[in-house]
N, C-alpha and C positions, 0 to 999 in steps of 0.2 A: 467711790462705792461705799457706802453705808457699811455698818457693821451685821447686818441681818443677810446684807447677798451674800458679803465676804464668807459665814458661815455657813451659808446654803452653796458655795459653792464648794467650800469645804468638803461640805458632807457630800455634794458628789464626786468631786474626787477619790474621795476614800471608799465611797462605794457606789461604781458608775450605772450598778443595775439596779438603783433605791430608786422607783418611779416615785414614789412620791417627794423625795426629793426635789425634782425637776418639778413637778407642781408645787412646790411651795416657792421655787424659785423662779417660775413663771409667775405668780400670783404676786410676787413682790416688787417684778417689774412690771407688772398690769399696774398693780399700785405707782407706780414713778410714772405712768404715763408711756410705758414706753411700749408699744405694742411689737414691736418687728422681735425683742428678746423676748415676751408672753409668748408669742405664738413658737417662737423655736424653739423654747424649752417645752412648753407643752406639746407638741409635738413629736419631743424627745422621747416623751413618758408616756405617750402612746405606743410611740416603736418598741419600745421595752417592753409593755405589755402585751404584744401582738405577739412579740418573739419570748414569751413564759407561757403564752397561754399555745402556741407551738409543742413547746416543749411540755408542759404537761398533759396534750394530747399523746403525743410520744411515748411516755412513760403508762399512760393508760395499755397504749397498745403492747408495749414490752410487759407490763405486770400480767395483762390476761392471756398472753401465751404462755404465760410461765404460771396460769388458773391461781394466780393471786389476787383473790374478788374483792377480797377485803382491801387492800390497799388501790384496788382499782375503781372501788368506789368514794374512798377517801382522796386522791386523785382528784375525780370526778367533781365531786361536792368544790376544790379548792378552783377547779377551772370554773366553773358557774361565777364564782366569787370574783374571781380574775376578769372573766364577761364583766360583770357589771360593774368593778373601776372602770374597767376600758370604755364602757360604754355611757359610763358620767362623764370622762376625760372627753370623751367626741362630743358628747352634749355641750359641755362648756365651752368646748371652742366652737360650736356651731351658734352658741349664744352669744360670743363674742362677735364671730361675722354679721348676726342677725344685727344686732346692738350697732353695729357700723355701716347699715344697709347693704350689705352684701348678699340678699336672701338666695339666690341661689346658690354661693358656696355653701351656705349655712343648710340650705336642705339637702343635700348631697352628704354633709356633713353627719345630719341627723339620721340618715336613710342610712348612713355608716352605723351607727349607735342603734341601729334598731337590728342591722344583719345580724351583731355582734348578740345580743340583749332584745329580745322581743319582747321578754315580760315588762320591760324598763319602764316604768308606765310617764317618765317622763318625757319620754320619746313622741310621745301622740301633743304631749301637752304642745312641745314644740313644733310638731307640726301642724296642730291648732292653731297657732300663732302664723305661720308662714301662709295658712291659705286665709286667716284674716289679715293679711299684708295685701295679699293680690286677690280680695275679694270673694273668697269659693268661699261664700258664706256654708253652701251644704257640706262641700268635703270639714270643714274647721269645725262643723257642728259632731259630724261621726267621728272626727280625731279626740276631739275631749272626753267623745262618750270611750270609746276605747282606754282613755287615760282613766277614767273612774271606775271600768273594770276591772282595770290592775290594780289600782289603789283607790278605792272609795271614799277614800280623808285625803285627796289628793286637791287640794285648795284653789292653784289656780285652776284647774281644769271646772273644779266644780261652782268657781264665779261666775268662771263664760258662759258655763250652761246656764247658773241663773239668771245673766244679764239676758242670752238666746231666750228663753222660755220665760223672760217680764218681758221682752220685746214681741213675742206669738200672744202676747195676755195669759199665758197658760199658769196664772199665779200660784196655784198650787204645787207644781213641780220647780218652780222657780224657789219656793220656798224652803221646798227641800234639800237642794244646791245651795243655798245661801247658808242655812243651817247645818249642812257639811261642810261648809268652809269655817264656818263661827266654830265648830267642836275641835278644828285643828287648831286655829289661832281665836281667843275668845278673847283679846284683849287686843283685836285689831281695828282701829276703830273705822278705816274705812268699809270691814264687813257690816258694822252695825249702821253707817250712813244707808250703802244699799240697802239693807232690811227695812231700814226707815221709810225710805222712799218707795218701797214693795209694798209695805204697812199701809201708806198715804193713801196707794193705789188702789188697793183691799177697801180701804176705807174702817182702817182699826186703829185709829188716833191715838188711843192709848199705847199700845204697846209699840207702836210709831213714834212716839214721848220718849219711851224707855230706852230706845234703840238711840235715837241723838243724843240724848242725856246720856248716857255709854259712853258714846263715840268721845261727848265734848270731856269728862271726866278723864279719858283716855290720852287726848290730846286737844288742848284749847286751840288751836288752829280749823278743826275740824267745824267750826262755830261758822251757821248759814243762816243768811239774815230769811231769804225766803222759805227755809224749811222751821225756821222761829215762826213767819208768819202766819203760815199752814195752820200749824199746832196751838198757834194761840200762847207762845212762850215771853 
């Protein structure tokens, strides 16, 4: 055992309801390769927060019989917040089954993370993902639109649609998708490859230049002999 479990086991010992804890200590044995300890601890740290966000339902209902609003909205606010650990903790382990072709534990998993957290806007993203696994290209198109509802700078959601709508030809909304992805990560250079190739499509050569030239500056592996060709590089 490394010196990093040792002390993350540590720390659960000494405090067995530290959920995050257990995700750190899951995430360390994800790192060793070891998935059968990932998945138990993180699962760990799900039960614990199933069982606080229990309890401070409980305490909402004990403070408003006894007409204490104030602390029954402060409560309130700390369970929302408890949701949405709980409901990244069910995402990552549904990304872990996806990752492992397990798609149906994984959307079971996700449809977990959405009962808990419906505003979670990564919840669509993944299940964007699960119906472009088994081909519902229409459900996977309304899933992502739903993920850019909740979060508009929401990256992958907003690639898929752009790559959906440069695949309908619809370049103009594609465009917009691409460029809400570029304002959350602007130094990614696989978004300015797409833009490139959207650009080519357009037929705006120039700022189809600017977009490789990005990308290649960004990372020299990113370098395409046929999109050099294109452009005349």
């Amino acid at each position: 055992m490394n010196k990093v479990l040792h002390h993350l086991h540590r720390a659960v010992e000494c405090d067995p309801r530290f959920s995050d804890a257990y995700v750190s200590l899951a995430r360390e044995y994800k790192k060793d390769e070891d998935p059968s300890h990932y998945t138990k601890f993180i699962k760990k740290a799900i039960s614990i927060d199933m069982k606080l966000i229990r309890e401070l339902e409980k305490q909402q209902v004990n403070y408003a019989g006894q007409n204490l609003f104030g602390l029954v909205r402060k409560v309130f606010f700390l369970e929302l917040e408890q949701k949405r650990h709980l409901s990244n903790l069910l995402i990552e382990l549904g990304h872990f089954h996806f990752e492992n072709g397990e798609i149906k534990k994984a959307q079971r998993i996700f449809e977990d993370a959405e009962m808990v957290d419906p505003l979670n806007a990564d919840v669509y993203y993944y299940f964007g993902l699960v119906y472009l696994k088994r081909q519902k290209y229409k459900n996977a198109h309304k899933s992502f639109i739903h993920c850019v509802e909740r979060d508009i700078h929401h990256a992958g959601a907003n690639l898929e649609l752009g790559k959906h709508f440069q695949r309908t030809k619809d370049y103009q909304l594609a465009e917009v998708h691409f460029f809400c992805a570029l304002e959350t990560y602007p130094y990614e250079p696989v978004i300015h490859i797409l833009i490139c190739k959207l650009c080519i499509k357009t037929k705006d050569l120039d700022s189809a230049k600017h977009h490789y030239e990005s990308a290649l500056s960004m990372d020299a592996s990113s370098k395409d002999r046929k999109l050099e060709n294109i452009l005349n590089i």
